[in-house]
N, C-alpha and C positions, 0 to 999 in steps of 0.2 A: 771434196769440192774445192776449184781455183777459186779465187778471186775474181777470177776474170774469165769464167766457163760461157762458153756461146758471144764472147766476143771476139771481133776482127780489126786488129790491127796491121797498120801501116806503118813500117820504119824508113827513113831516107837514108842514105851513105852504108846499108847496112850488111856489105857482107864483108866488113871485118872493123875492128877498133872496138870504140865506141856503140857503132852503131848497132854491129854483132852482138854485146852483151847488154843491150837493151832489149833486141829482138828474143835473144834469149830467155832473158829474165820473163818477158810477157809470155812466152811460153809455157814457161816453168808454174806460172800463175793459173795458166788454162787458157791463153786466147789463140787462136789462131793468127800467124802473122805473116804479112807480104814482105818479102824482102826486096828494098829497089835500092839500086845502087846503076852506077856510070858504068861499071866493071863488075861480075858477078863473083869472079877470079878474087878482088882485089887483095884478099888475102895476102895471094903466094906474093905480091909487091914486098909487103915489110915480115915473108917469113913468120909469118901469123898461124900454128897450126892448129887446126880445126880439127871434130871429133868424130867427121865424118868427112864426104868429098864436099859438099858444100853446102855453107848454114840452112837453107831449106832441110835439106838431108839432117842435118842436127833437128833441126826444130821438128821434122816429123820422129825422128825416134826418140822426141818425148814424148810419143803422143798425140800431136797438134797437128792440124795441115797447116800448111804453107805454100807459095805459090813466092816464084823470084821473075821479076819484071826489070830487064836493064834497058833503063830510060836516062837519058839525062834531064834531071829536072829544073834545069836553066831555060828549057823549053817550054812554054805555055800549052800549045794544044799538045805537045808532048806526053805532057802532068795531067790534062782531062782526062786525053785518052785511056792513061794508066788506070784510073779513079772508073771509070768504065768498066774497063777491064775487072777490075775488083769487083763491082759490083753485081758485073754479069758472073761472076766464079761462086762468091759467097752470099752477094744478097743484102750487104753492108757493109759500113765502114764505121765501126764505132769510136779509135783510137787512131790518133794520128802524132808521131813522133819525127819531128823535121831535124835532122842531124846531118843529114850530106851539108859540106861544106868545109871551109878549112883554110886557114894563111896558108895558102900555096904557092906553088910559083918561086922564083930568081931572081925579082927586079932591082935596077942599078938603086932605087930608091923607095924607101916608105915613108919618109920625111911628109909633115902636115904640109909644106911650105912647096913642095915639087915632085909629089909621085906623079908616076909618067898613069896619064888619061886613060891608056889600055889595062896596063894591070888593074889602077881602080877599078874601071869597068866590072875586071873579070871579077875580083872580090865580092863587087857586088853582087855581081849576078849568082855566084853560086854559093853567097849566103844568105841575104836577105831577098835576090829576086825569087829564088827558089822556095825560099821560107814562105815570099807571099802566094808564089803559083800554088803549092800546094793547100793551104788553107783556102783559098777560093773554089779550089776544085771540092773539096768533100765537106763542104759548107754546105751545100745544097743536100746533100745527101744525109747531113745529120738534122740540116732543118725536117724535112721531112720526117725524119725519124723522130725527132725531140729529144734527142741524145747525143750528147759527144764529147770528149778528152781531146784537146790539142796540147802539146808540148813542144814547145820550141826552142831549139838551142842557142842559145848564145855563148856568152864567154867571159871570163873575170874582164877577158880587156875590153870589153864594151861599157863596164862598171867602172872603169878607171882611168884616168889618163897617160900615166906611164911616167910624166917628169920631163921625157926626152925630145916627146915631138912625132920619134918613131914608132911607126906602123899603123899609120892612120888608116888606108885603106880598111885594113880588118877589124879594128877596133872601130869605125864608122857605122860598118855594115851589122857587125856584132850589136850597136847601140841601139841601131834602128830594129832591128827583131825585137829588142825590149819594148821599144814605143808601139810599135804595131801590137803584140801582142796583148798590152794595156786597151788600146782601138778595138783590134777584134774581139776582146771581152767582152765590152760593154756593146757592139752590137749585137753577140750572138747566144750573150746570158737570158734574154726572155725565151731562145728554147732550149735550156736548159743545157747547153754546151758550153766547159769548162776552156777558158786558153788559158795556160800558163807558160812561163819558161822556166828554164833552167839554164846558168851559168858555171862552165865546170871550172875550174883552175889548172895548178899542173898538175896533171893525171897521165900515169904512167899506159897510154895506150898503146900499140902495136908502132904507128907510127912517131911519137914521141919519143920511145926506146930507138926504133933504128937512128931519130936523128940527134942519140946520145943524153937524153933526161935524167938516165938512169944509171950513169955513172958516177962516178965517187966524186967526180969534181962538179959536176951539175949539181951532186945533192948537198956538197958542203958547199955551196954557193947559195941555193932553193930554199933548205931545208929550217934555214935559220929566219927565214921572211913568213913562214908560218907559223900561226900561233900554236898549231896542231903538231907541228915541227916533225911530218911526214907527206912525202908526197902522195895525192891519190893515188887509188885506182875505180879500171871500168866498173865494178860491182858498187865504189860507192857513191857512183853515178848512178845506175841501175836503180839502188832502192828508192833514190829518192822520185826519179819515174814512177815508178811504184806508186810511190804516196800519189802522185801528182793525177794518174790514171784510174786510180783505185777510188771505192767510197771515201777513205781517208781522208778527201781533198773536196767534200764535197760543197762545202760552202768557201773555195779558196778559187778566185780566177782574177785574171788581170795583172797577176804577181810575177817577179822575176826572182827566185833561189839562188841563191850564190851557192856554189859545191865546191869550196875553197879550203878547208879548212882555217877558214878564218883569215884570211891574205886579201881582202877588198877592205875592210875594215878595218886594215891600221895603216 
Protein backbone atom coordinates (compact mmCIF):
# COMPACT_ATOMS: atom_id res chain seq x y z
CA UNK A 1 0.00 0.00 0.00
CA UNK A 2 1.37 3.84 -1.29
CA UNK A 3 0.90 6.53 0.68
CA UNK A 4 -0.93 8.04 -1.73
CA UNK A 5 -3.28 4.90 -3.32
CA UNK A 6 -6.61 6.34 -4.87
CA UNK A 7 -5.22 9.77 -5.20
CA UNK A 8 -5.02 12.16 -8.09
CA UNK A 9 -2.54 14.48 -8.59
CA UNK A 10 -1.68 17.33 -10.62
CA UNK A 11 1.94 18.52 -11.58
CA UNK A 12 2.57 22.01 -13.58
CA UNK A 13 5.95 22.36 -15.87
CA UNK A 14 5.99 18.57 -15.47
CA UNK A 15 7.52 16.70 -18.24
CA UNK A 16 10.93 17.22 -17.38
CA UNK A 17 13.19 18.84 -14.49
CA UNK A 18 11.86 19.49 -11.50
CA UNK A 19 8.50 18.96 -12.34
CA UNK A 20 9.21 15.26 -13.75
CA UNK A 21 10.68 13.90 -10.46
CA UNK A 22 7.84 15.31 -8.47
CA UNK A 23 5.35 13.77 -10.84
CA UNK A 24 7.37 10.72 -10.39
CA UNK A 25 7.90 10.41 -6.95
CA UNK A 26 3.83 10.85 -6.45
CA UNK A 27 3.69 7.95 -8.47
CA UNK A 28 6.06 5.82 -7.03
CA UNK A 29 3.73 6.62 -3.67
CA UNK A 30 0.67 5.28 -5.45
CA UNK A 31 -1.19 8.47 -6.86
CA UNK A 32 -2.16 8.73 -10.12
CA UNK A 33 -0.76 11.88 -11.77
CA UNK A 34 -1.67 14.65 -14.76
CA UNK A 35 1.15 15.81 -16.40
CA UNK A 36 0.68 19.54 -17.69
CA UNK A 37 3.39 21.23 -19.01
CA UNK A 38 3.62 24.17 -22.20
CA UNK A 39 5.52 21.39 -24.20
CA UNK A 40 4.92 17.70 -23.48
CA UNK A 41 8.44 17.07 -25.40
CA UNK A 42 10.10 19.48 -23.02
CA UNK A 43 12.55 17.07 -22.24
CA UNK A 44 14.36 16.58 -25.51
CA UNK A 45 15.00 20.93 -24.92
CA UNK A 46 17.86 20.17 -22.09
CA UNK A 47 18.65 16.46 -23.27
CA UNK A 48 16.83 15.12 -20.25
CA UNK A 49 16.52 11.33 -20.77
CA UNK A 50 13.52 9.62 -19.92
CA UNK A 51 12.80 5.94 -19.16
CA UNK A 52 10.36 5.68 -21.48
CA UNK A 53 8.81 8.02 -24.69
CA UNK A 54 7.13 10.26 -22.35
CA UNK A 55 6.77 10.87 -18.40
CA UNK A 56 2.88 9.68 -18.74
CA UNK A 57 4.53 6.59 -20.38
CA UNK A 58 6.99 6.51 -17.19
CA UNK A 59 4.35 7.02 -14.62
CA UNK A 60 2.09 4.28 -16.17
CA UNK A 61 4.75 1.64 -16.11
CA UNK A 62 4.83 2.04 -12.48
CA UNK A 63 1.59 1.14 -12.33
CA UNK A 64 -0.42 4.40 -12.16
CA UNK A 65 -2.59 6.21 -14.81
CA UNK A 66 -1.78 9.12 -15.96
CA UNK A 67 -3.26 11.56 -18.42
CA UNK A 68 -0.71 14.60 -20.07
CA UNK A 69 -2.67 17.77 -20.87
CA UNK A 70 -0.41 20.65 -22.69
CA UNK A 71 -2.04 23.84 -21.71
CA UNK A 72 -0.16 26.94 -20.93
CA UNK A 73 -1.15 27.89 -17.63
CA UNK A 74 -0.62 31.56 -17.89
CA UNK A 75 -4.21 31.31 -19.29
CA UNK A 76 -7.05 31.46 -17.01
CA UNK A 77 -9.97 29.70 -18.75
CA UNK A 78 -7.10 27.77 -20.20
CA UNK A 79 -6.35 26.25 -16.37
CA UNK A 80 -10.38 25.53 -15.66
CA UNK A 81 -10.69 24.04 -18.69
CA UNK A 82 -7.76 21.50 -17.73
CA UNK A 83 -9.24 21.14 -14.08
CA UNK A 84 -12.50 19.82 -16.13
CA UNK A 85 -10.83 17.86 -17.94
CA UNK A 86 -9.35 16.02 -15.03
CA UNK A 87 -12.15 15.72 -13.44
CA UNK A 88 -14.31 14.32 -16.12
CA UNK A 89 -11.22 11.50 -16.55
CA UNK A 90 -10.62 10.60 -12.81
CA UNK A 91 -13.53 11.96 -10.72
CA UNK A 92 -10.96 14.33 -8.56
CA UNK A 93 -8.27 16.28 -7.89
CA UNK A 94 -6.80 15.68 -4.55
CA UNK A 95 -3.04 17.04 -5.01
CA UNK A 96 -1.96 19.88 -6.69
CA UNK A 97 1.71 20.85 -7.31
CA UNK A 98 2.27 24.35 -9.12
CA UNK A 99 5.93 24.22 -10.45
CA UNK A 100 5.72 25.51 -14.14
CA UNK A 101 7.66 28.59 -14.05
CA UNK A 102 11.20 29.85 -14.15
CA UNK A 103 13.70 33.13 -14.53
CA UNK A 104 13.49 32.80 -18.33
CA UNK A 105 14.06 34.77 -20.96
CA UNK A 106 17.37 37.40 -22.20
CA UNK A 107 16.39 40.70 -20.83
CA UNK A 108 18.82 43.69 -21.43
CA UNK A 109 18.02 44.18 -17.57
CA UNK A 110 16.69 42.65 -14.14
CA UNK A 111 17.83 45.54 -12.14
CA UNK A 112 14.99 46.72 -9.26
CA UNK A 113 15.44 50.24 -10.55
CA UNK A 114 14.71 49.48 -14.62
CA UNK A 115 13.52 46.05 -15.76
CA UNK A 116 11.99 46.69 -19.04
CA UNK A 117 7.68 46.27 -18.18
CA UNK A 118 7.44 43.25 -20.61
CA UNK A 119 9.68 40.90 -19.38
CA UNK A 120 8.26 41.70 -15.68
CA UNK A 121 5.01 40.99 -17.05
CA UNK A 122 6.12 37.75 -18.52
CA UNK A 123 7.76 36.65 -15.03
CA UNK A 124 4.87 37.16 -13.64
CA UNK A 125 2.69 35.70 -15.38
CA UNK A 126 4.22 32.43 -15.54
CA UNK A 127 5.09 32.22 -12.03
CA UNK A 128 2.87 33.70 -9.70
CA UNK A 129 -0.09 34.38 -12.27
CA UNK A 130 -0.08 30.74 -12.99
CA UNK A 131 0.45 29.87 -9.41
CA UNK A 132 -2.78 31.70 -8.79
CA UNK A 133 -4.93 30.35 -11.87
CA UNK A 134 -4.32 27.14 -10.87
CA UNK A 135 -5.29 27.10 -7.26
CA UNK A 136 -8.63 28.89 -7.87
CA UNK A 137 -9.47 26.33 -10.43
CA UNK A 138 -9.35 23.14 -8.15
CA UNK A 139 -10.39 24.95 -5.09
CA UNK A 140 -13.67 24.34 -5.87
CA UNK A 141 -13.32 20.90 -6.53
CA UNK A 142 -11.49 20.18 -3.27
CA UNK A 143 -14.10 22.34 -1.35
CA UNK A 144 -16.52 20.00 -2.35
CA UNK A 145 -14.48 17.16 -1.58
CA UNK A 146 -13.30 18.40 1.99
CA UNK A 147 -9.86 17.49 0.92
CA UNK A 148 -6.85 18.71 -0.59
CA UNK A 149 -2.72 19.27 -0.70
CA UNK A 150 -1.54 22.45 -2.54
CA UNK A 151 2.28 22.96 -2.96
CA UNK A 152 3.50 25.67 -4.52
CA UNK A 153 6.80 26.55 -5.72
CA UNK A 154 8.77 29.12 -5.01
CA UNK A 155 12.38 29.84 -4.74
CA UNK A 156 15.44 30.78 -2.22
CA UNK A 157 15.35 34.03 -4.25
CA UNK A 158 11.96 35.08 -3.21
CA UNK A 159 13.39 34.52 0.56
CA UNK A 160 16.26 36.84 -0.01
CA UNK A 161 17.35 39.84 -1.56
CA UNK A 162 20.43 39.08 -3.19
CA UNK A 163 22.69 42.33 -2.12
CA UNK A 164 22.65 43.51 -5.85
CA UNK A 165 19.36 44.85 -6.85
CA UNK A 166 19.50 42.09 -9.63
CA UNK A 167 16.82 39.96 -10.72
CA UNK A 168 13.87 41.46 -9.19
CA UNK A 169 11.31 40.38 -11.79
CA UNK A 170 11.78 36.78 -10.46
CA UNK A 171 12.51 37.06 -7.11
CA UNK A 172 9.17 39.40 -6.90
CA UNK A 173 6.92 36.94 -8.32
CA UNK A 174 8.84 34.12 -6.30
CA UNK A 175 7.81 36.25 -2.94
CA UNK A 176 4.45 36.71 -3.93
CA UNK A 177 3.60 32.79 -4.17
CA UNK A 178 4.92 32.95 -0.59
CA UNK A 179 2.21 35.57 0.52
CA UNK A 180 -0.51 34.05 -1.40
CA UNK A 181 0.15 30.85 -0.22
CA UNK A 182 -0.10 32.10 3.58
CA UNK A 183 -3.78 33.89 2.10
CA UNK A 184 -4.98 30.59 0.64
CA UNK A 185 -4.34 28.69 3.70
CA UNK A 186 -6.11 30.47 5.89
CA UNK A 187 -9.23 30.60 3.64
CA UNK A 188 -9.30 27.06 2.65
CA UNK A 189 -8.13 25.26 6.10
CA UNK A 190 -11.94 25.03 7.33
CA UNK A 191 -12.16 22.24 4.52
CA UNK A 192 -9.52 20.82 5.45
CA UNK A 193 -7.05 21.59 2.46
CA UNK A 194 -3.45 21.98 3.21
CA UNK A 195 -1.38 25.02 1.04
CA UNK A 196 2.05 25.04 1.41
CA UNK A 197 5.16 25.84 -0.36
CA UNK A 198 8.30 24.93 -1.22
CA UNK A 199 11.50 26.94 -1.82
CA UNK A 200 14.33 25.05 -3.70
CA UNK A 201 17.92 26.53 -3.97
CA UNK A 202 20.54 25.54 -6.34
CA UNK A 203 19.45 22.28 -7.46
CA UNK A 204 21.00 20.49 -10.05
CA UNK A 205 17.94 20.09 -12.46
CA UNK A 206 17.95 19.24 -16.15
CA UNK A 207 17.96 22.81 -17.07
CA UNK A 208 20.36 24.23 -14.59
CA UNK A 209 22.96 21.62 -15.83
CA UNK A 210 22.77 22.75 -19.48
CA UNK A 211 23.05 26.28 -18.24
CA UNK A 212 26.44 25.09 -16.52
CA UNK A 213 25.56 24.73 -12.47
CA UNK A 214 27.25 21.66 -12.59
CA UNK A 215 30.56 22.53 -13.42
CA UNK A 216 33.78 22.65 -11.57
CA UNK A 217 33.80 26.34 -11.63
CA UNK A 218 29.92 26.85 -10.75
CA UNK A 219 30.47 24.42 -7.87
CA UNK A 220 33.81 26.04 -6.27
CA UNK A 221 32.01 29.28 -6.52
CA UNK A 222 28.11 27.62 -4.97
CA UNK A 223 29.39 25.12 -3.01
CA UNK A 224 31.27 27.10 -0.33
CA UNK A 225 27.79 29.46 0.35
CA UNK A 226 26.12 26.29 1.63
CA UNK A 227 26.23 25.14 4.89
CA UNK A 228 25.41 21.69 3.56
CA UNK A 229 28.43 22.45 1.06
CA UNK A 230 26.67 20.34 -1.88
CA UNK A 231 24.52 21.35 -4.43
CA UNK A 232 20.99 19.83 -4.59
CA UNK A 233 19.16 17.60 -6.44
CA UNK A 234 15.48 16.90 -7.91
CA UNK A 235 14.82 13.86 -5.42
CA UNK A 236 15.72 16.21 -2.55
CA UNK A 237 13.05 18.26 -3.68
CA UNK A 238 10.82 15.31 -4.20
CA UNK A 239 10.80 13.99 -0.59
CA UNK A 240 10.05 17.04 0.81
CA UNK A 241 6.69 17.06 -1.50
CA UNK A 242 6.25 14.06 0.03
CA UNK A 243 6.20 15.27 3.41
CA UNK A 244 4.14 18.21 2.27
CA UNK A 245 1.25 15.83 0.36
CA UNK A 246 1.35 12.99 2.53
CA UNK A 247 -0.31 12.51 6.26
CA UNK A 248 3.14 13.82 7.49
CA UNK A 249 2.06 17.39 6.97
CA UNK A 250 -1.09 17.06 8.31
CA UNK A 251 -1.39 19.77 10.74
CA UNK A 252 1.34 21.95 8.66
CA UNK A 253 -0.30 24.79 6.20
CA UNK A 254 0.36 28.30 5.45
CA UNK A 255 4.31 27.48 5.44
CA UNK A 256 6.95 28.24 3.18
CA UNK A 257 10.21 25.21 3.19
CA UNK A 258 13.35 26.43 2.08
CA UNK A 259 15.16 23.24 0.18
CA UNK A 260 18.37 24.97 0.42
CA UNK A 261 20.68 23.30 2.11
CA UNK A 262 20.87 25.82 4.42
CA UNK A 263 21.86 28.96 2.09
CA UNK A 264 18.75 31.44 3.03
CA UNK A 265 19.87 31.38 6.47
CA UNK A 266 23.23 32.88 6.52
Amino acid sequence: MGKLDGRVALVTGAARGLGRAYALHLARLGADVVINDIDLNAAEEYSEELTAKTVMEEIENLGRRSLGIQVDVTQRHAVFEMTSEIMDKFGRIDILVNNAGGALGKPQSTMASDSEEVYYQYIMDINLNSTIFCCQAVSQPMKEAGYGRIVNISSQAGLWGGGTGGGMPYKVAKAGIVQYTRILAAELGPYRINVNCMAPGWILSSRAIAGGRNSAESRQSLEPQIPLRRLGTPEDCAKVVEFLVTDLSAYVTGQCIPVCGGFVGF
